[in-house]
PyMOL Python script that loads the backbone (N, CA, C, O; Angstrom):
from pymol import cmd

cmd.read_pdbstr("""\
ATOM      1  N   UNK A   1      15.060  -6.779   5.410  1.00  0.00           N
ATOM      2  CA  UNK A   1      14.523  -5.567   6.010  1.00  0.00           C
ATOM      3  C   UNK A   1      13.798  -5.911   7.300  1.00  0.00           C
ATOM      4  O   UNK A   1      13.181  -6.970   7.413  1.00  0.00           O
ATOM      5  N   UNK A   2      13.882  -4.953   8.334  1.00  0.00           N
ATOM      6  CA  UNK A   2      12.725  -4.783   9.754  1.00  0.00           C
ATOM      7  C   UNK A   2      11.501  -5.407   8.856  1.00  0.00           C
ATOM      8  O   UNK A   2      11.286  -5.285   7.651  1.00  0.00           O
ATOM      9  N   UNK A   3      10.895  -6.001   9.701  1.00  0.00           N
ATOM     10  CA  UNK A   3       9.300  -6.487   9.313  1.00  0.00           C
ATOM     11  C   UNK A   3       8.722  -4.908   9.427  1.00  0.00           C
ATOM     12  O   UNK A   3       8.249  -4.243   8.506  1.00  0.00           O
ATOM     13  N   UNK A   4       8.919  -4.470  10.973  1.00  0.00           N
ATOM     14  CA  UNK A   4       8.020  -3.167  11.376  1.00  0.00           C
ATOM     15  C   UNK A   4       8.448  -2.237   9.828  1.00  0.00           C
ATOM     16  O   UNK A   4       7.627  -1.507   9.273  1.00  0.00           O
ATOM     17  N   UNK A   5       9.394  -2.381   9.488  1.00  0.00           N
ATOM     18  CA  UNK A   5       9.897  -1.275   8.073  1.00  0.00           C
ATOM     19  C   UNK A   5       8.560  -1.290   7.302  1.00  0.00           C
ATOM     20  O   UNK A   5       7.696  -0.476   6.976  1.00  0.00           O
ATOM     21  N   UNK A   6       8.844  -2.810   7.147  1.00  0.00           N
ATOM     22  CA  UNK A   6       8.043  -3.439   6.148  1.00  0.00           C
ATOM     23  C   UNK A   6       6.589  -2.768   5.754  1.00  0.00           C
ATOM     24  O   UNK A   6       6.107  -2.138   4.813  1.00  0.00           O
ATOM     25  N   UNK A   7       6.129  -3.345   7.204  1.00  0.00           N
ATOM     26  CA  UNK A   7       4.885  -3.059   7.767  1.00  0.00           C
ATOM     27  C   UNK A   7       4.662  -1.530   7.286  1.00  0.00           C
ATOM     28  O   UNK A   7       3.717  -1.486   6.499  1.00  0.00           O
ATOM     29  N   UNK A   8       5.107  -0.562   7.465  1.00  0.00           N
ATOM     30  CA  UNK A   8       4.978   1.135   7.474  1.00  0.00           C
ATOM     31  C   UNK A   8       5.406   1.104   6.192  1.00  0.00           C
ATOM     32  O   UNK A   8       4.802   2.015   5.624  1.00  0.00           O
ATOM     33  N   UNK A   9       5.944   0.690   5.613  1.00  0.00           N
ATOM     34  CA  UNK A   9       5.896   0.814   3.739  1.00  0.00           C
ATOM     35  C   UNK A   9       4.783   0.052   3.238  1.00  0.00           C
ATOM     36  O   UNK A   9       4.229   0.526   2.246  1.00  0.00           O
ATOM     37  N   UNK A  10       4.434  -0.786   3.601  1.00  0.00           N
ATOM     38  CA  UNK A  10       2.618  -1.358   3.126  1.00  0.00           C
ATOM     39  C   UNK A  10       1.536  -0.169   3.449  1.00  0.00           C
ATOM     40  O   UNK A  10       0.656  -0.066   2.595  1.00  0.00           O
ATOM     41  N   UNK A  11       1.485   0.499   4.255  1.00  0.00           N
ATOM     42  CA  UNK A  11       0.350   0.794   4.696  1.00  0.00           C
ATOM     43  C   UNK A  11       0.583   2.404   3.934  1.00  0.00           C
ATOM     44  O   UNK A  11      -0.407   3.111   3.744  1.00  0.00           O
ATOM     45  N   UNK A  12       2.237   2.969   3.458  1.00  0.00           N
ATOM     46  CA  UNK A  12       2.076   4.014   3.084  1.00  0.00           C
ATOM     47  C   UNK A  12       1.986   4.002   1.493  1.00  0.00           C
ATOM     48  O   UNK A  12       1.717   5.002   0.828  1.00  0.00           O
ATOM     49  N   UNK A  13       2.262   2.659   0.940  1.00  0.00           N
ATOM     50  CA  UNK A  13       1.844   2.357   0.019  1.00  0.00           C
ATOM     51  C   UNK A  13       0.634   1.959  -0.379  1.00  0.00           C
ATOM     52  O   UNK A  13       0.521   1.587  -1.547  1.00  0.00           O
ATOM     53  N   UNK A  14      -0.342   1.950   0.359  1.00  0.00           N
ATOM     54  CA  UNK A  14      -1.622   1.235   0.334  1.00  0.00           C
ATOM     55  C   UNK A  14      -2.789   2.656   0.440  1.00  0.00           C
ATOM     56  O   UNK A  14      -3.916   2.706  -0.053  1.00  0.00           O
ATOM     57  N   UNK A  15      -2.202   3.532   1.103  1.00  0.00           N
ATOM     58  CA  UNK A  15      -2.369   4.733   1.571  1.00  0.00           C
ATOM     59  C   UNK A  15      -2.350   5.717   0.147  1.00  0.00           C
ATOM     60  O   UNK A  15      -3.303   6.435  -0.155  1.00  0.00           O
ATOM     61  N   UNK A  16      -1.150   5.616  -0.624  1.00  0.00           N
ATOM     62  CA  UNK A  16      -1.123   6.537  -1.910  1.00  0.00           C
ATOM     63  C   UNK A  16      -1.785   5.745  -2.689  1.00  0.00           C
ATOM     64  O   UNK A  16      -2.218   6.433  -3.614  1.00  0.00           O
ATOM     65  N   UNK A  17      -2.144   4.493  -2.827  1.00  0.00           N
ATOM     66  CA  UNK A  17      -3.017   3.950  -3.399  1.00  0.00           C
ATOM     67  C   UNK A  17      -4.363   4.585  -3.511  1.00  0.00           C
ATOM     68  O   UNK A  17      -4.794   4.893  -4.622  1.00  0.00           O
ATOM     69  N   UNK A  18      -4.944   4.764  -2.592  1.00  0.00           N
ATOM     70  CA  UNK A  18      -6.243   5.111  -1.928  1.00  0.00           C
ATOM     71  C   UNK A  18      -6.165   7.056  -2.291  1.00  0.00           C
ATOM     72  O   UNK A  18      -7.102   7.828  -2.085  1.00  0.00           O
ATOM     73  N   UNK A  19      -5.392   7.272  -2.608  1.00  0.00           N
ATOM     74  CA  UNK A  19      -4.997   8.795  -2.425  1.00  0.00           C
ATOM     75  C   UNK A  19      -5.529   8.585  -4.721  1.00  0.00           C
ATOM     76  O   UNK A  19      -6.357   9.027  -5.518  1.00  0.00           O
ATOM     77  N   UNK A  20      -4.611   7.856  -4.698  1.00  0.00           N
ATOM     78  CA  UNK A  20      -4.935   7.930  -6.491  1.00  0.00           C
ATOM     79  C   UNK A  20      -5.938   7.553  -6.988  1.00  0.00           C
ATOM     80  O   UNK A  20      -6.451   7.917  -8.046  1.00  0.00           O
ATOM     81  N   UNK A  21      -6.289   6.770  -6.225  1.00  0.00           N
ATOM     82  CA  UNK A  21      -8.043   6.136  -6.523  1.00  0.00           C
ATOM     83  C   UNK A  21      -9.114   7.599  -6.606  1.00  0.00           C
ATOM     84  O   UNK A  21      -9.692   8.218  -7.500  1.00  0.00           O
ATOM     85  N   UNK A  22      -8.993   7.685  -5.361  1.00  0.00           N
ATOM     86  CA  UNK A  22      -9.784   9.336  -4.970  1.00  0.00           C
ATOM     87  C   UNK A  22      -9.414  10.401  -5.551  1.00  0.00           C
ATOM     88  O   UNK A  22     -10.085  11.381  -5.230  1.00  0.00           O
ATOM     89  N   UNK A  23      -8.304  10.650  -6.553  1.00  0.00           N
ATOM     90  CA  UNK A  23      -8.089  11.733  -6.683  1.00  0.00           C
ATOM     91  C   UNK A  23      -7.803  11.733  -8.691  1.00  0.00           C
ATOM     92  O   UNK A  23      -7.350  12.513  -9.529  1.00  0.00           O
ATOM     93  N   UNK A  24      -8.488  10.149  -8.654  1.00  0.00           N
ATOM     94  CA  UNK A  24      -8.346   9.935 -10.014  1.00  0.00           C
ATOM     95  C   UNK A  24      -8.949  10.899 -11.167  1.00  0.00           C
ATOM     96  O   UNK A  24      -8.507  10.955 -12.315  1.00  0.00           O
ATOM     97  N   UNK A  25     -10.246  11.793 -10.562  1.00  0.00           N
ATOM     98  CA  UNK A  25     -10.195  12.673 -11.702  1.00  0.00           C
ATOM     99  C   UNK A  25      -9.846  13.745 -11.956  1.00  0.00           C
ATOM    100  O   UNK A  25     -10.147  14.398 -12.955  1.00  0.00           O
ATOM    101  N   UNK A  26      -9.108  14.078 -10.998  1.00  0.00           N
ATOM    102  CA  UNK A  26      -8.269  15.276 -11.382  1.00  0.00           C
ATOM    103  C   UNK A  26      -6.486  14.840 -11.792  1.00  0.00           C
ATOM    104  O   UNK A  26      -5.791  15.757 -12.230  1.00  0.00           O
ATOM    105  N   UNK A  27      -5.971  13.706 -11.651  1.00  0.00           N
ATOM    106  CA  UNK A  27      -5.327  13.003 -12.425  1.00  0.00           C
ATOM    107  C   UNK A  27      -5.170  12.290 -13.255  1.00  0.00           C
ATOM    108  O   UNK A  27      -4.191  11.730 -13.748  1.00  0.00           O
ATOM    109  N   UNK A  28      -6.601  12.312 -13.495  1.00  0.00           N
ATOM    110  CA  UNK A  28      -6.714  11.541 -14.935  1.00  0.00           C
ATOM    111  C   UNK A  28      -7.130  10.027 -14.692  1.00  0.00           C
ATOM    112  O   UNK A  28      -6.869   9.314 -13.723  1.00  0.00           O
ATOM    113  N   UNK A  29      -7.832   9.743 -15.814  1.00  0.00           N
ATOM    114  CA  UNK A  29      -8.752   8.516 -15.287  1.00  0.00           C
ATOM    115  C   UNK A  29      -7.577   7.056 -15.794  1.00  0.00           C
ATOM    116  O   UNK A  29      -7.956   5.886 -15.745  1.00  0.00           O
ATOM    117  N   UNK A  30      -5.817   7.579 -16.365  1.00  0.00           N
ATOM    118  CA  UNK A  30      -5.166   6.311 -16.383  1.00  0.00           C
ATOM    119  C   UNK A  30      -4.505   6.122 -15.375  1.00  0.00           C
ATOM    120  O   UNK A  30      -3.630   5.257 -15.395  1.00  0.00           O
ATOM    121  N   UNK A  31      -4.707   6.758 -14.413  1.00  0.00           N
ATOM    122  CA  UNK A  31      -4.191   6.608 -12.909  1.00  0.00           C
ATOM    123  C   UNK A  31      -4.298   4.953 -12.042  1.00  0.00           C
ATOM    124  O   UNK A  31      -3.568   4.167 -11.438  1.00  0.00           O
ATOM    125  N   UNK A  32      -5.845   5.120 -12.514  1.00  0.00           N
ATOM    126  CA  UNK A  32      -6.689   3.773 -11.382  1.00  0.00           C
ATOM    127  C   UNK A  32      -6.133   2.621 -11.630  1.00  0.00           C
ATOM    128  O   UNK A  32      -6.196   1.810 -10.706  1.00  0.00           O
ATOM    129  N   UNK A  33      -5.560   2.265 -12.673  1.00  0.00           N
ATOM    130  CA  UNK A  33      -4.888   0.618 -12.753  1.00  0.00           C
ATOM    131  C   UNK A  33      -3.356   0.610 -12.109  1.00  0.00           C
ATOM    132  O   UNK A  33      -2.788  -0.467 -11.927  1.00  0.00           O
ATOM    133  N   UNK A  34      -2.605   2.097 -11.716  1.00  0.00           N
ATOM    134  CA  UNK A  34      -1.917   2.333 -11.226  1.00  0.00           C
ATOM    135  C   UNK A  34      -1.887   2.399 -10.084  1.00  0.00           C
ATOM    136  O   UNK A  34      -0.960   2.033  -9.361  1.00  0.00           O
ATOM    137  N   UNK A  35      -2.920   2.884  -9.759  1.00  0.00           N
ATOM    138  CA  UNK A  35      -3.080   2.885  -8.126  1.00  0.00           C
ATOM    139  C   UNK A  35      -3.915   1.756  -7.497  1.00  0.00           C
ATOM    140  O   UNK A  35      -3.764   1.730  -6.275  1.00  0.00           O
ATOM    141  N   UNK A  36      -4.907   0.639  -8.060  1.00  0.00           N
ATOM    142  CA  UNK A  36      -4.478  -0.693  -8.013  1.00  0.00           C
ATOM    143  C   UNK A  36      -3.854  -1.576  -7.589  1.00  0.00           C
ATOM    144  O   UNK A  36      -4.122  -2.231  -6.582  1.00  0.00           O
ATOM    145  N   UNK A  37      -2.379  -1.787  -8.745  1.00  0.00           N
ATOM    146  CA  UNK A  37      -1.866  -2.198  -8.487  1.00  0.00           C
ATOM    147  C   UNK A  37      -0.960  -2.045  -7.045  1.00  0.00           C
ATOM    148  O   UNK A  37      -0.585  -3.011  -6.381  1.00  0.00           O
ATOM    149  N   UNK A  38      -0.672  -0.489  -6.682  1.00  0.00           N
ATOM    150  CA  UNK A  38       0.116  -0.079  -5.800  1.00  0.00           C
ATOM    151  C   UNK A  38      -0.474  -0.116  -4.845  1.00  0.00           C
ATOM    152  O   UNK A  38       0.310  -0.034  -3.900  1.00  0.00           O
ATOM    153  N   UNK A  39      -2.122  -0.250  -4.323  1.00  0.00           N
ATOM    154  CA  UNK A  39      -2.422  -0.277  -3.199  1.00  0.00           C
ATOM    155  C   UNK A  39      -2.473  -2.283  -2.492  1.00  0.00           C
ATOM    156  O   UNK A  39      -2.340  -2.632  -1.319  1.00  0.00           O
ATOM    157  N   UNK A  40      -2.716  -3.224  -3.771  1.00  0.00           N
ATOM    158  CA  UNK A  40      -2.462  -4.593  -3.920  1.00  0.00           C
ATOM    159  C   UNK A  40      -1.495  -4.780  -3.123  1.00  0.00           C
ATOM    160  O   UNK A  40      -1.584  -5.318  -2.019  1.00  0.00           O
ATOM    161  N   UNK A  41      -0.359  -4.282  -3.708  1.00  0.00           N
ATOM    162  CA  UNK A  41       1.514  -4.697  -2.876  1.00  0.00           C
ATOM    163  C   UNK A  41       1.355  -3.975  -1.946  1.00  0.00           C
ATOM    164  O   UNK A  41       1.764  -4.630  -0.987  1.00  0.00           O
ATOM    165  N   UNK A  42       0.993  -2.958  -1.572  1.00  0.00           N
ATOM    166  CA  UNK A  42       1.029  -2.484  -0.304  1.00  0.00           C
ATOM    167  C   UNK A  42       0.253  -3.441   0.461  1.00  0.00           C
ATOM    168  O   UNK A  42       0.923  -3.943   1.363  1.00  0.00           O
ATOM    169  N   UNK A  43      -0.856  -3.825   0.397  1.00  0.00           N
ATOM    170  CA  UNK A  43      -1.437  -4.739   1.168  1.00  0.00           C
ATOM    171  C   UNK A  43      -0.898  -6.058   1.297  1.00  0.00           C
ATOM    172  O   UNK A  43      -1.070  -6.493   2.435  1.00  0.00           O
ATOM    173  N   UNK A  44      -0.270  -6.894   0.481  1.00  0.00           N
ATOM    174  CA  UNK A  44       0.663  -7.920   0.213  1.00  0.00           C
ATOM    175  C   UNK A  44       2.196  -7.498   1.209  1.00  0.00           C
ATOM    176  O   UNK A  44       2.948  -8.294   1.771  1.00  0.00           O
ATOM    177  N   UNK A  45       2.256  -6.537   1.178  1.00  0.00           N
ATOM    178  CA  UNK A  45       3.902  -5.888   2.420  1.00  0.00           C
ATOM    179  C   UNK A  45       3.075  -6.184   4.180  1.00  0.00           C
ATOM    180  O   UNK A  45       3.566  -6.873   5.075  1.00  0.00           O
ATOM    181  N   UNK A  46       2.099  -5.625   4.222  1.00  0.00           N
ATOM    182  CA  UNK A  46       0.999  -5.584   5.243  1.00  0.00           C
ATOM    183  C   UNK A  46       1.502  -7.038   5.775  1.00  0.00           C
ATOM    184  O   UNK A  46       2.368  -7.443   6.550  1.00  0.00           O
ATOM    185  N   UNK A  47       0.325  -7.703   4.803  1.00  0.00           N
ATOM    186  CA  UNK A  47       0.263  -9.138   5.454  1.00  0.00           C
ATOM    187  C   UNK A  47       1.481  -9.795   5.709  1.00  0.00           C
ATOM    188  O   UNK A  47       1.860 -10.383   6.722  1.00  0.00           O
ATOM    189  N   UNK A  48       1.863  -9.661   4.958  1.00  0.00           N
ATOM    190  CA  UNK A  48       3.699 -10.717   4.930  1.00  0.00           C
ATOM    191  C   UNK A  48       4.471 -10.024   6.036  1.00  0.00           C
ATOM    192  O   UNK A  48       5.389 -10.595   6.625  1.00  0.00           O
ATOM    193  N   UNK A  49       4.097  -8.818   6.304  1.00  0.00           N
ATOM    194  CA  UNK A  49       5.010  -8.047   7.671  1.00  0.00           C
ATOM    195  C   UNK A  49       4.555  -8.622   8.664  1.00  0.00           C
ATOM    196  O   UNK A  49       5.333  -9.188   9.432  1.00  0.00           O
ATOM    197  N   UNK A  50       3.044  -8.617   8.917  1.00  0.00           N
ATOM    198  CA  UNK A  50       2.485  -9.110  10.233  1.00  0.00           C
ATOM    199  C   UNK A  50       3.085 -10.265  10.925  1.00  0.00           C
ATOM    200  O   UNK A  50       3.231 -10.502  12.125  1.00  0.00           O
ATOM    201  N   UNK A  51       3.502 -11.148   9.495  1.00  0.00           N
ATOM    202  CA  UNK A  51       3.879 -12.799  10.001  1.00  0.00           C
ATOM    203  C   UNK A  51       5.326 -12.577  11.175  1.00  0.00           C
ATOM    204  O   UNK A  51       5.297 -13.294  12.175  1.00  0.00           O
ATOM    205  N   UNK A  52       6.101 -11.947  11.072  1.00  0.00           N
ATOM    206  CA  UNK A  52       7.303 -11.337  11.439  1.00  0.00           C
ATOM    207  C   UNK A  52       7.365 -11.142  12.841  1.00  0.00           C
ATOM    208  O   UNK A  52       8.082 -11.562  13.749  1.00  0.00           O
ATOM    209  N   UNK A  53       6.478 -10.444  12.752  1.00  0.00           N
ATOM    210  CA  UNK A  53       6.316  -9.151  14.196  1.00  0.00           C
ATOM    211  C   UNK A  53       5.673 -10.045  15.348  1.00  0.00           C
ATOM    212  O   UNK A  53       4.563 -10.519  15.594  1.00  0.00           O
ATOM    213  N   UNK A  54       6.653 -10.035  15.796  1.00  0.00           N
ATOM    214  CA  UNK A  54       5.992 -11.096  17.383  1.00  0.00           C
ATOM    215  C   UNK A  54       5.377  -9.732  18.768  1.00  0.00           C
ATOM    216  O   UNK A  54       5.769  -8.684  19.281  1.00  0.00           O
ATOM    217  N   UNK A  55       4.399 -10.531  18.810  1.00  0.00           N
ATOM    218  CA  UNK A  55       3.245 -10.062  19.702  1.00  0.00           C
ATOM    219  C   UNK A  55       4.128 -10.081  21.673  1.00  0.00           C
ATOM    220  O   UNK A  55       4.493 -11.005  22.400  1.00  0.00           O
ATOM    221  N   UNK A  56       4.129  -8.563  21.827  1.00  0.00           N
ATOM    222  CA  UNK A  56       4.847  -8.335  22.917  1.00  0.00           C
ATOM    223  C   UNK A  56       3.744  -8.813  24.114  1.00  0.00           C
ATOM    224  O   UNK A  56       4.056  -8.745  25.303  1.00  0.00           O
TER     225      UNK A  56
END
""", "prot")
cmd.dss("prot")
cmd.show_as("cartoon", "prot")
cmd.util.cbc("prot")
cmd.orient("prot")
């Protein structure tokens, strides 16, 4: 995959992360180990994209 792909799927994954965290009590409090984990790999796509992307 594009790193830049990459990159914009980390951050929109890292993003609904942060969305389930915050919105955990009106979804219910078994959300948070879910959204956790999903904001983790999103941040893990982040970093590992950056390595990629050469600085114009």
């Amino acid at each position: 995959m594009n790193q830049k792909v990459l990159f914009v799927l980390g951050i929109l994954l890292a993003l609904t992360g942060a969305v389930l965290m915050i919105e955990g009590n009106t979804l219910g409090e078994r959300t948070i180990p879910a959204a956790i984990i999903i904001t983790i790999l999103g941040i893990y796509l982040i970093a590992t994209s950056r390595r990629g992307i050469k600085k114009s």
